[in-house]
Structure formats: structure tokens, C-alpha cells
C-alpha positions in Angstrom: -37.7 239.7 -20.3 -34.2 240.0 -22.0 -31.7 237.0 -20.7 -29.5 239.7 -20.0 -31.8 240.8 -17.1 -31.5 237.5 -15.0 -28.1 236.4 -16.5 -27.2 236.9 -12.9 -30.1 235.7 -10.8 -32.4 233.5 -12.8 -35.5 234.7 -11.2 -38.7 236.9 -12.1 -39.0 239.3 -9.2 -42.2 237.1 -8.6 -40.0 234.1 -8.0 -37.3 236.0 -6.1 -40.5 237.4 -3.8 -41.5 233.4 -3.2 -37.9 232.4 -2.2 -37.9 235.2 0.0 -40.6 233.2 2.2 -37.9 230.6 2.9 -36.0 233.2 4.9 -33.3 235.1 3.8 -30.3 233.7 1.6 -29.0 236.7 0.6 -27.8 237.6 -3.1 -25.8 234.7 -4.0 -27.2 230.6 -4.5 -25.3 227.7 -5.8 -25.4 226.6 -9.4 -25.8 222.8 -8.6 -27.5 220.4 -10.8 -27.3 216.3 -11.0 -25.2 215.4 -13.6 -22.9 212.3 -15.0 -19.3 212.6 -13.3 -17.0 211.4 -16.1 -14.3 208.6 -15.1 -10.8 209.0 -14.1 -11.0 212.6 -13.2 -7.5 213.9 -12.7 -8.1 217.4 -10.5 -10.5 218.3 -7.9 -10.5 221.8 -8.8 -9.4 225.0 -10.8 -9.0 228.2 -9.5 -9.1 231.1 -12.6 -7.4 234.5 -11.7 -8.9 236.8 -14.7 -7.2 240.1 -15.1 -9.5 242.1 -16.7 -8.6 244.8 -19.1 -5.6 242.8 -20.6 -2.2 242.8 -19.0 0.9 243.9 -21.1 2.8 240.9 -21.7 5.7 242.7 -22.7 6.0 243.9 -19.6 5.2 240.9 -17.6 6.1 237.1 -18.6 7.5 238.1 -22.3 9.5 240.9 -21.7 11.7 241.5 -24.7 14.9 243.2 -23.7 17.0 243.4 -26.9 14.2 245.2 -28.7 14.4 248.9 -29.6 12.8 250.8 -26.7 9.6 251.7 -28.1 8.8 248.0 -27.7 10.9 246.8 -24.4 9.6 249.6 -22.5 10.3 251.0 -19.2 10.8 247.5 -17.1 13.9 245.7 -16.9 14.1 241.9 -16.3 15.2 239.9 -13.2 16.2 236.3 -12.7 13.7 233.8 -11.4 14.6 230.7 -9.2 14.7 228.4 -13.1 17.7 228.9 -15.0 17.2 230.6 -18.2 14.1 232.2 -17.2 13.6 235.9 -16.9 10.6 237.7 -16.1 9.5 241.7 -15.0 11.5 243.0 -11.8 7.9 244.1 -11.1 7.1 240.3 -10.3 9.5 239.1 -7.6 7.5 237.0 -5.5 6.6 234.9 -8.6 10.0 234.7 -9.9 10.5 232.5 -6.2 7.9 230.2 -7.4 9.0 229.8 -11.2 9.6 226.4 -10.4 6.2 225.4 -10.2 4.9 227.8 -12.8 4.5 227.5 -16.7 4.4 230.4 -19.3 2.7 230.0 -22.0 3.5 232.6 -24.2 1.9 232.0 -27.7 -2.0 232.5 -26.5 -3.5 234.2 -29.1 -7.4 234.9 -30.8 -8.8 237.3 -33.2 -11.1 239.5 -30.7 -9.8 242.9 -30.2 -12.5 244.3 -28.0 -12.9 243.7 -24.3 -16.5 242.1 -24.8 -15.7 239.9 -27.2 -12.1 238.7 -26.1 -13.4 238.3 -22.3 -16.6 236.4 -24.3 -13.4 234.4 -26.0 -10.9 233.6 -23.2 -13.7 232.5 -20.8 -15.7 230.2 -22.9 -13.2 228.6 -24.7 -14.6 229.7 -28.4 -14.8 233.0 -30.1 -18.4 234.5 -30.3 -21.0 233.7 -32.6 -21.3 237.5 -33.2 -18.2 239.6 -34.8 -15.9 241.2 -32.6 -17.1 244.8 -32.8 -20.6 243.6 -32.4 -20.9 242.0 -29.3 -21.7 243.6 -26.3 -23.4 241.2 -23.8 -24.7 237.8 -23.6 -27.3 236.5 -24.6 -29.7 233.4 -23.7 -28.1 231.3 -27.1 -24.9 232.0 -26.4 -23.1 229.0 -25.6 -21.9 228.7 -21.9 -18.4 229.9 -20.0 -16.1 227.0 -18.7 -17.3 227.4 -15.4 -20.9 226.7 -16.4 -19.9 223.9 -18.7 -18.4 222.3 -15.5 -21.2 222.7 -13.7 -23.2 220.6 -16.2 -21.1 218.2 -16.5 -19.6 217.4 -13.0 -21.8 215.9 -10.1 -22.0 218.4 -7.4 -21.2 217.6 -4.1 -24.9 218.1 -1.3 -24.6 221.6 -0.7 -21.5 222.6 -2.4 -21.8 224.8 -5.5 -20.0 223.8 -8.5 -19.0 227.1 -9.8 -18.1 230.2 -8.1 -17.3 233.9 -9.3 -16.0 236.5 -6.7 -15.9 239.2 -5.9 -17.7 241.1 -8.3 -19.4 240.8 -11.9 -17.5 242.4 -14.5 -18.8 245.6 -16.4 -18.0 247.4 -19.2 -20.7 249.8 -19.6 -23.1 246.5 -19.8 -21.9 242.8 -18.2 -19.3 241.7 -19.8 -19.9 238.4 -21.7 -18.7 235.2 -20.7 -19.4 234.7 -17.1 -22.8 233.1 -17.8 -24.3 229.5 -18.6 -25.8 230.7 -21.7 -27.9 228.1 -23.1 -26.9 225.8 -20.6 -29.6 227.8 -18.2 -29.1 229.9 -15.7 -29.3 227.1 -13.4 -25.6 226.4 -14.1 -24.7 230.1 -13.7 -22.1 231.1 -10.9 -22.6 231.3 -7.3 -22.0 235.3 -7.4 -20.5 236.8 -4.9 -20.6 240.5 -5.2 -18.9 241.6 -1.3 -15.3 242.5 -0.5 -13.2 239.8 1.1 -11.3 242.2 2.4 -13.9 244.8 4.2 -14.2 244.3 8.1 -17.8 242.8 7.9 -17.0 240.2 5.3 -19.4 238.3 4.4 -22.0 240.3 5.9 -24.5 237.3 7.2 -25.5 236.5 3.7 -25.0 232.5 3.9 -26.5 233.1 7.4 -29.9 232.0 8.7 -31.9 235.3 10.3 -31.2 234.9 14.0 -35.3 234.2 14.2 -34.8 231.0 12.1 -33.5 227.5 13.2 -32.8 224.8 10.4 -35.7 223.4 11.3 -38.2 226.5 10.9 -36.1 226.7 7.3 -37.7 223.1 6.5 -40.6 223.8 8.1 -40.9 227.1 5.3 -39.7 224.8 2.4 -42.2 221.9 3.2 -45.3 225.0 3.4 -44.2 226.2 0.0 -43.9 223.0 -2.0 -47.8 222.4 -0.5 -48.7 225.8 -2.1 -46.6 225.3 -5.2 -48.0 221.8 -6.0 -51.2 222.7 -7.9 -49.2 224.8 -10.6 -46.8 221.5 -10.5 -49.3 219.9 -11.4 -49.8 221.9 -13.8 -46.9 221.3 -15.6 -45.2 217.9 -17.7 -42.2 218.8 -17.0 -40.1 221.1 -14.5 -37.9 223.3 -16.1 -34.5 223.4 -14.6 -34.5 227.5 -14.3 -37.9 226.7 -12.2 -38.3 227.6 -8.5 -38.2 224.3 -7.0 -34.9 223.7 -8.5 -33.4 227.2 -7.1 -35.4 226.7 -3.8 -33.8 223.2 -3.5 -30.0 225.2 -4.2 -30.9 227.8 -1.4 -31.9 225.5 1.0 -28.9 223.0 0.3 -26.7 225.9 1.1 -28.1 227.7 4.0 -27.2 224.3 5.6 -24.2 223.4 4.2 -21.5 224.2 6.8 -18.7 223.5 5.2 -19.5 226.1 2.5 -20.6 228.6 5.5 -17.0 227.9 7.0 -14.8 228.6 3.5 -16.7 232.3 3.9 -14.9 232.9 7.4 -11.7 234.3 6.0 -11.5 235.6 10.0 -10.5 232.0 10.6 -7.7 231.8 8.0 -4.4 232.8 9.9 -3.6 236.2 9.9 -0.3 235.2 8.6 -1.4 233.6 5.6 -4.4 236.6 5.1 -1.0 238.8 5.2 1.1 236.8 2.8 -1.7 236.9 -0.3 -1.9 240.7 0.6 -4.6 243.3 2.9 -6.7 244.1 -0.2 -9.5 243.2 -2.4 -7.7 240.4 -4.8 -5.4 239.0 -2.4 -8.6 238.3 -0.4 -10.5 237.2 -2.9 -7.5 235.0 -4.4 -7.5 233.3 -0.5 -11.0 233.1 -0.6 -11.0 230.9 -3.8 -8.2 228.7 -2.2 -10.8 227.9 0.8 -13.5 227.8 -2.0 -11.7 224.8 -3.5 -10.8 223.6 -0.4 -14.1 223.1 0.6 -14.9 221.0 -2.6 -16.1 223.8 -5.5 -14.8 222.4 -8.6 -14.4 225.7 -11.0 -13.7 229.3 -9.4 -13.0 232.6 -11.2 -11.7 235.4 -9.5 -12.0 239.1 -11.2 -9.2 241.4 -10.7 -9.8 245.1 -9.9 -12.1 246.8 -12.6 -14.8 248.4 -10.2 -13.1 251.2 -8.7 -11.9 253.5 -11.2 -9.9 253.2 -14.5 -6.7 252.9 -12.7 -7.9 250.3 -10.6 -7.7 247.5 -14.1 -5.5 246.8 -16.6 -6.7 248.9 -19.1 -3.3 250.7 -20.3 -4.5 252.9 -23.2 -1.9 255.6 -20.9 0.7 255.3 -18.5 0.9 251.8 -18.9 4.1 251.8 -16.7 2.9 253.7 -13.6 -0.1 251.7 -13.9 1.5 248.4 -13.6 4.2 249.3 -11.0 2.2 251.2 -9.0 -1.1 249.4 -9.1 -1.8 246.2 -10.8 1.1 244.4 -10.8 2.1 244.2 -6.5 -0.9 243.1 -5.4 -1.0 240.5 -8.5 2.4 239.2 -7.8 1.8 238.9 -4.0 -1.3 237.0 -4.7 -0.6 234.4 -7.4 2.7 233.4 -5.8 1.2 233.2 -2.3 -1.2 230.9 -4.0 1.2 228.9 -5.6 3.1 228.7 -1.9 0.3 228.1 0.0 -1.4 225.1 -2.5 1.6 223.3 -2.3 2.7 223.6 1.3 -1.1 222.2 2.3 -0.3 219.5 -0.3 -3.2 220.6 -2.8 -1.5 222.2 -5.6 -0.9 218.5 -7.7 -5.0 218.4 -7.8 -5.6 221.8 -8.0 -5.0 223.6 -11.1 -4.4 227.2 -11.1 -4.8 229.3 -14.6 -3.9 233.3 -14.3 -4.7 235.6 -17.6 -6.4 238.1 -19.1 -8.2 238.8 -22.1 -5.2 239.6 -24.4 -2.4 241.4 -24.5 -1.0 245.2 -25.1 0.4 246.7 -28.4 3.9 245.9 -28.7 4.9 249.4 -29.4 3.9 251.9 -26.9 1.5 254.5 -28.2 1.7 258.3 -28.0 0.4 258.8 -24.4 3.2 256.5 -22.8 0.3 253.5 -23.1 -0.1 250.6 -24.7 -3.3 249.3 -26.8 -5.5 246.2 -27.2 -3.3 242.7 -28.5 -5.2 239.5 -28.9 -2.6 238.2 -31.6 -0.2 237.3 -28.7 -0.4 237.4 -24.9 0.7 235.1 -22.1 -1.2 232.8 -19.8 0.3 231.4 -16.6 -0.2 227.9 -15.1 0.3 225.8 -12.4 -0.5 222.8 -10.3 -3.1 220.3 -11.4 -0.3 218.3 -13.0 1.5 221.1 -14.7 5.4 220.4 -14.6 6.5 224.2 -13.5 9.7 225.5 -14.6 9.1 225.9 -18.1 7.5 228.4 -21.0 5.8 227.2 -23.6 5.5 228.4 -27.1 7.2 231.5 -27.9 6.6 234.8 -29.6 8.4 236.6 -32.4 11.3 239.4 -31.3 8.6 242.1 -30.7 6.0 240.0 -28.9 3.5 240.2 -31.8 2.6 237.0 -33.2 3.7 233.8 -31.8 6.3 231.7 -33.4 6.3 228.5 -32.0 3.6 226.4 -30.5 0.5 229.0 -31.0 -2.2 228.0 -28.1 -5.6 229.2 -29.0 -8.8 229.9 -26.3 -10.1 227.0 -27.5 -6.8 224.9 -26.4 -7.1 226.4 -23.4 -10.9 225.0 -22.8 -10.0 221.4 -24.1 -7.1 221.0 -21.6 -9.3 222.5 -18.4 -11.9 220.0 -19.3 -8.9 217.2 -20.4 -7.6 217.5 -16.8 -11.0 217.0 -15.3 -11.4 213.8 -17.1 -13.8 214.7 -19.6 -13.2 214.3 -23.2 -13.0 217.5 -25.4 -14.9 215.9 -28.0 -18.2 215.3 -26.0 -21.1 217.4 -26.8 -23.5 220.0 -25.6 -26.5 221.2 -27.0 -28.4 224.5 -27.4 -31.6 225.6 -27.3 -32.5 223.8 -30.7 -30.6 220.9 -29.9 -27.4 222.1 -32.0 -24.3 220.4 -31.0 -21.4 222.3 -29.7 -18.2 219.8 -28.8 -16.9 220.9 -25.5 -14.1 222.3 -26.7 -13.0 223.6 -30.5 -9.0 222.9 -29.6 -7.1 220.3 -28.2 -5.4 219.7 -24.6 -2.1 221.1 -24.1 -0.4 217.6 -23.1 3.1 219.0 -23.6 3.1 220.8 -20.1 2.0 218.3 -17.8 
């Protein structure tokens, strides 16, 4: 079987069938697994907004007002609450929270198609395949920052440590980089594949059957592991993609109540449930916040994508309708309202909040009013965790093409993630042949905390 065909469930439909027998958990699990917690860790948590498609950055955070207008665009550029900086009038709510943001506007790698730029921005690294060739993962790919957490970072009983919501991403196949890779699927993502914002959210699937007491449940699990012991037996070693491990996961979080609660958006206050926004990634964005809350150290959130070409950020045409109309209001609302809400519940110094996408758009606007795949310079927004808001970092040249000051690679990105949870950059992981792979290939970005 092809590691692309359990990237997302790590089980044979035979092992899927035995699970079942516990009860029902549904179509998510954790991804905990004992591990070494490093010293000094600095954050609790990191929440990752991922705008998929690539956002135009020209028409965002960089905006570039004096150019000619084939590269400034339609979108002209408001003040923000920090002197001096000026970002799209089609970002208001984040221009009140400038304070506590940072732009980074140098980002920049060499991929130039969706798979291998997602594969690049959410690993840390570019792929071991070339750009044009890589289409999904596979099971020696080395493992997205969420996954790398996960081995590295002693999970709390019954709290995952990685989470991806609301959906996986597609692009005719899975898009790479949202899976442990050779790390095993063990360390892949809780998945949850429901709408935060439909009425029946989350639809029982952390729930026990109404048949099945916590007790029955152990009374199941203790029945299997007397059936399962001859072929344990039977075996040197467990693997860690093996049932007991993933029966062990299911069972820890059918009972874990505090991951239960952070589901029940219902209890949030309808204010706050306003304030982030009525629709799928405002939801989903509030969702991560009680997802941290309740202790998950890494969580990605996946912006739009699944319902139709205008629903990502995709801007081969029309980039401007597209943005005003669709991407960028419920973006704006959500981010700041974020922002707001970590720091008013006095959890936005240890929670660190990253917002980008894979790269950037063409500086000049193409001939069907769009704009076209960028890598060579893009922006990435961050906050909390430590950053000092109020400030951009790194620059781009007077088109938004290449950076010109202060160039921040992927791989810089990775190192100061890792950096802020106290784990050194420089520490190594291994592959499936035992090949070492530091952490991270670049080094923490010191300068913006």
C-alpha cells in the first residue's frame, strides 16, 4: 500500500475494522507519542493560519503605491494604529492590531508550484524532488513542522500534539506537507475534516455511542489487548504505526474532557463566535484558539480551498474582486480577532500566531486582470509568542519582486518555530535509513522578538 493511502489515517482497513470494536471514535485520533520535552521552552503553543493558493502581497502587507499601475494595482493603502506603517484598505481590522503584529516581508524559496511551495513553507525545507515534480508525499519525505513537534514535545494524557482543521488540502491529489513523513504516521495531525461553522458541529465524533459508558470503553480495550497478545507475542518489537499505539491514542481521547470541551464552540460566547466571523475560517481560526487553549502545542488552520476556485487564493484572474470580495474580509476579521482575543485572555505572550501562504503573486498583473505564482518574495505575518508587534521586517525591492534587505527563507521560518519552543535548530532527526536531517536548514529570526 502506497504511503499516500494512509498519509491520513495510518491504518489498513483491517486495523481500522479492529479499532472499530472499541466503539466509535469517529474519523479523527490524536497524534501523541512519548517523547523528551526540551528545557526552557518559551511558548505553549502555535497557532498556523495557511492561506492556500498564495495571497498577493502586493495587495496585502507590501503594497507598493508609487509603482506604475500594472504593479500597484487596484487597492489603495490605509494607515494602521503604528506610525509609518501602511497596509491594504482591504485589511482594516488588522491595521487596529498593527501594534502587536510583525511583517515580514522578505520570505522567499525557489518552488513555483502549489505542491512543492505548500511541501516548502510547511516543512521548513524545500523538497527532495524538483519543483515541477512533486505531486504528493511520500513515506521518505521528511516530516511538516507540526509532526516534528509532535516528536519532539511530551504530549500532555489525552491531549493531541498536533492538530489540522478543518479540512485536508487538495490539489487534484493531497497536497504535500501536512504529513509526518518518515517520522510515521503516528505523529500525523489530529484531522479534522467538519465545518466549525455548520449547526451540528462536531457531529458526536469525540463522543462515546450513547450505549457506551467509559467503563464499557475499557472493558472493550482490555478484551482486545487479550486477543491481540498472541500476535504480540509475536513480535520483538512494536512498531509505533501499530494498533496498540493508535488504540492507546483513541482511547486517551474519547476520555479526555478537556479536548471534548475545546470542540463545543456552542459554549464560546456568541459575541466572541461573531467577532472572528459566521463562516468556515473564522470558526475554525476560534476553534484553534480553544485548541491551544486546551493545551495542543502545534495547530494549522487551512483557509477556504474546498468550495470552488473562488473560494482560495488562487488569482490566476480577477485577482481584485477575488480578494475584496472573498478572501480578504473574512481573513482580516479572523486574524485580528485572534490577535484581540489572545491578548485580552492574557495568552498571546505564549502563544505564537504565524499567518501565510505558500508564496506570493506576480508583481505585474497578467492579461486576465490576475496575478500569477511568486515564491521569490511574499510576506508572512506574526504575532505573540514573544514577537515585539509594531514592526516589518526585511524589505522588498520597489516592485515587490526580490527582497532587498534581510531575505528570510522557509527554513528560517522552521528554526525560529522550533527556537521559540526551546528546542535547538541544530538537533537531529532521522529517516528511514537513519539519515540525519537537522531540525531546521535556517536559523531563528531573533531580530523580532
Amino acid at each position: 500500500m502506497r504511503p499516500s493511502q494512509t498519509s491520513f489515517h495510518g491504518l489498513r482497513r483491517r486495523d481500522w475494522m479492529r479499532l472499530m470494536g472499541l466503539g466509535a471514535v469517529g474519523s479523527v485520533w490524536p497524534s501523541l507519542l512519548n517523547a523528551a520535552v526540551a528545557p526552557g521552552i518559551k511558548i505553549r503553543s502555535c497557532i498556523l493560519i495557511f492561506y492556500y493558493g498564495g495571497p498577493s502581497h502586493i495587495d496585502t502587507w507590501d503594497m507598493k503605491p508609487n509603482a506604475p499601475k500594472e504593479i500597484r494595482g487596484e487597492f489603495q493603502s490605509i494607515a494602521t494604529n503604528v506610525p509609518g506603517i501602511r497596509i491594504s484598505e482591504h485589511l482594516p481590522t488588522c491595521a487596529r492590531v498593527m501594534d502587536k503584529l510583525a511583517v515580514i516581508r522578505s520570505m522567499h524559496h525557489p518552488m513555483t508550484n502549489h505542491n512543492a511551495a505548500a511541501f516548502a513553507t510547511l516543512s521548513g525545507r524545500n523538497p527532495l524532488k524538483g519543483d515541477l515534480e512533486l505531486l504528493g508525499n511520500d513515506r521518505n519525505d521528511p516530516p511538516c513542522l507540526g509532526s516534528t513537534l509532535s516528536e519532539r514535545l511530551r504530549p500532555k494524557p489525552g491531549v493531541p500534539n498536533f492538530v489540522a482543521l478543518p479540512h485536508v488540502m487538495h490539489n487534484v491529489v493531497v497536497l504535500p506537507g501536512q504529513v509526518a513523513g518518515f517520522l510515521g504516521s503516528a505523529h500525523n495531525p489530529l484531522q479534522v475534516n467538519k465545518d466549525p461553522n455548520a449547526l451540528d458541529f462536531p457531529s458526536g465524533e469525540l463522543e462515546l455511542p450513547g450505549d457506551v459508558s467509559l467503563g464499557r470503553l475499557d472493558h472493550r480495550a482490555s478484551l482486545l489487548r487479550t486477543l491481540d497478545a498472541p500476535a504480540q507475542l509475536g513480535r520483538a518489537h512494536a512498531s509505533e504505526d501499530s494498533m496498540d499505539v493508535y488504540s492507546h491514542k483513541a482511547l486517551g481521547l474519547l476520555k479526555s474532557g478537556t479536548v471534548r470541551s475545546a470542540f463545543r464552540l456552542d459554549e464560546e460566547d456568541p459575541r466572541v463566535r461573531d467577532r472572528y466571523g459566521r463562516n468556515k475560517h473564522g470558526q475554525s481560526v476560534l476553534l484553534a484558539r480553544r485548541m491551544a487553549e486546551a493545551g495542543v502545542p502545534f495547530v494549522t488552520v487551512y483557509d477556504h480551498q474546498v468550495n470552488g476556485q473562488d473560494a482560495n487564493w488562487d488569482s490566476h484572474a480577477s485577482v481584485f474582486p477575488r480578494h475584496k470580495e472573498h478572501l480578504l474580509p473574512p481573513a482580516d476579521r479572523a486574524l485580528s480577532a485572534l490577535v484581540e482575543d489572545l491578548h485580552s485572555r492574557g495568552q498571546l505572550d505564549d502563544t505564537l500566531v504565524i499567518a501565510m501562504g505558500e508564496f506570493g503573486r506576480t508583481p505585474k498583473i497578467n492579461g486576465t486582470a490576475g496575478r500569477d505564482h511568486w515564491p521569490f518574495c511574499y510576506s508572512v505575518i506574526m504575532a505573540g509568542g514573544g514577537v515585539r508587534g509594531g514592526q516589518v521586517f526585511g524589505s522588498s525591492d520597489k516592485i515587490g519582486g526580490h527582497p532587498e534587505t534581510d531575505g528570510v527563507t522557509p527554513g528560517d521560518l522552521a528554526a525560529t518555530l522550533f527556537w521559540r519552543f526551546g528546542l535547538d535548530p541544530e538537533d537531529e532527526i532521522r529517516d528511514l535509513t537513519g539519515r540525519p536531517y537537522r531540525l531546521a536548514e535556517g536559523r531563528p529570526i531573533q531580530a523580532i522578538f
